[in-house]
N, C-alpha and C positions, 0 to 999 in steps of 0.2 A: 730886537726892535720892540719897541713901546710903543701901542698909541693911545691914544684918551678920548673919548668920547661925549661929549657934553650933554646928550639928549638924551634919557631914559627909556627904555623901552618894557612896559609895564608885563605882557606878556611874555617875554624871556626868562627863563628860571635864572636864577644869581647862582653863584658858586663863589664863597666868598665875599669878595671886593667887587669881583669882575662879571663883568656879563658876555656869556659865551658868543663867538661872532664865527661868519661863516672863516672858513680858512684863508686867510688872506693872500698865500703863494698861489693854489689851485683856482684862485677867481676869475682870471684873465689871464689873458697871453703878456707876457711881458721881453723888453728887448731895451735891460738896462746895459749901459754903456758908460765903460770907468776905465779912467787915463789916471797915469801914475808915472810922474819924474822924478828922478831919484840923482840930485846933485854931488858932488864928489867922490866918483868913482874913481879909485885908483886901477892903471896908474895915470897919472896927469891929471886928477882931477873934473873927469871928464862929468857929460850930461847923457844920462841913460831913460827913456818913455817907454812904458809896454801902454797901450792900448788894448782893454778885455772888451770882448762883445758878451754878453751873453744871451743867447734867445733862451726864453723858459715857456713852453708849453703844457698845460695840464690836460690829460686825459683819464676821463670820469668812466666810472664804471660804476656797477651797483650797490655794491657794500665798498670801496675805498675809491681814490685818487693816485694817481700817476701822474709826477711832477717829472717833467724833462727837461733838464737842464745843460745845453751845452755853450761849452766856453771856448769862446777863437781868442786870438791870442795875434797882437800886430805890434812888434818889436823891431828898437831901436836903440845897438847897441854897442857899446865905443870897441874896440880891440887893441890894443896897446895905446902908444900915443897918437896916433896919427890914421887910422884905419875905424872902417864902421860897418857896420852888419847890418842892414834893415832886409823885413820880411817875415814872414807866417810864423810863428811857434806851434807845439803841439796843441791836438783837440783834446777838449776833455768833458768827455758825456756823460752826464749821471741819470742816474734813475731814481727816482724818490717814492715810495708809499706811503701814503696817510690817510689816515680813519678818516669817511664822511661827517662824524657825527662832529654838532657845534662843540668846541671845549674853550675855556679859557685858556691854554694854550696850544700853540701850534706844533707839533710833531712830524717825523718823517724819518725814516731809514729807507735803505738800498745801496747799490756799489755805486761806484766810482771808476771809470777806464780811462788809459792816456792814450789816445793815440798819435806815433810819431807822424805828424803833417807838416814837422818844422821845415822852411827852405831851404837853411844852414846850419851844421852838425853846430855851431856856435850859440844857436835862439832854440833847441829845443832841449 
């Protein structure tokens, strides 16, 4: 992600080009939601959609940030010719840490877990 900023901010130290901004994930709660059709699935040529939700929660601490991220998952998908599977796929919860401090870029490591919550051994 890139953004650009138009307005200067005279007080902010520069590092480079860029001027350091608060962490753009940890800011607020977010609850983006992405759809994805995926045409020509054989066999038959069929039409397949997953639906991601993801809720992302930041909790702040004193020297770093804890991003929480998890992902639902709402599929919809062909089975041979003539058959279809809709319903839940698995969860998948992350944990993320990142340094408080302003940078010109944004950082984070922690794991990653699946857990099987699919409806049908077919969607997970």
């Amino acid at each position: 992600m890139v953004e650009a900023f138009a307005q200067e901010n005279e007080s902010a130290p520069r590092v480079g080009l860029f001027t350091p901004k608060p962490n753009y994930f940890t800011s607020k709660t977010r609850l983006p939601i992405l759809n994805g059709t995926r045409f020509g699935n054989e066999p038959g040529d069929r039409i397949s959609n997953d639906l991601s939700i993801q809720l992302m929660l930041p909790v702040r601490f004193k020297h770093f940030d804890l991003l929480t991220r998890t992902v639902f998952q709402v599929l919809d998908r062909p089975i041979g010719l003539e058959n279809r599977k809709f319903g839940l796929g698995d969860t998948n919860p992350q944990f993320m840490f990142t340094t408080k401090k302003k940078q010109a870029v944004s950082w984070a490591i922690g794991p990653a877990f699946l857990i099987p919550t699919a409806t049908h051994e077919f969607l997970g």
